[in-house]
N, C-alpha and C positions, 0 to 999 in steps of 0.2 A: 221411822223404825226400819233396820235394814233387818233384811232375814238373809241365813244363812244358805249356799247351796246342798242338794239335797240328791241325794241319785249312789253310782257306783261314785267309789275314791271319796265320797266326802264322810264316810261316817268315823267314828274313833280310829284313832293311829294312822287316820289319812295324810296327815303333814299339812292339812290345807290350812289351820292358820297356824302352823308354826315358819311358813317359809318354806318348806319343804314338802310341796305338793304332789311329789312323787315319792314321796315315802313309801317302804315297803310293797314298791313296784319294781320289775325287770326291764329294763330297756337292753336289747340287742341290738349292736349297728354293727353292719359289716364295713369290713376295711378302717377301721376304728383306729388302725397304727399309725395314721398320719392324716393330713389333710385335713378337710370336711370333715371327714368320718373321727379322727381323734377331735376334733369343734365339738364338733356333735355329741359326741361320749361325754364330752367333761363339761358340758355344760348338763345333759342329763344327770348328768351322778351331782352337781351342784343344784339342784333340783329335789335332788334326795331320791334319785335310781341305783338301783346295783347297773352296771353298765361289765358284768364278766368279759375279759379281753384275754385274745392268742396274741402268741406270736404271727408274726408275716410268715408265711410259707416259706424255704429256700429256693432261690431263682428270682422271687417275687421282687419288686421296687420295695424298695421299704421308705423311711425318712430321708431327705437328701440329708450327704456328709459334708 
């Protein structure tokens, strides 16, 4: 018999067994416009986070062209 997990994030609309274990969660990652940090975003939001994104500051590196 497997039993289910139990605590914060597991209870209704948690996304835990649909796949989407971050279901109506917030993930914030800074520098999220490239690199690691866009890895990282879009792997949370495939997760099932809102991952809200800026633009890069002007001056700043952004993506290489």
């Amino acid at each position: 018999m497997s039993t289910l997990p139990t605590g914060p994030g597991s209870g209704p609309g948690s996304g835990l067994l649909t796949g989407t274990p971050l279901a109506g969660r917030v993930a914030v990652v800074s520098r999220a416009s490239s690199g690691i940090g866009a890895a990282t975003a879009t792997r949370l939001a495939e997760l099932g986070a809102s991952c809200p994104t800026s633009p890069p500051r002007p001056g700043t590196a952004g993506p290489p062209t």
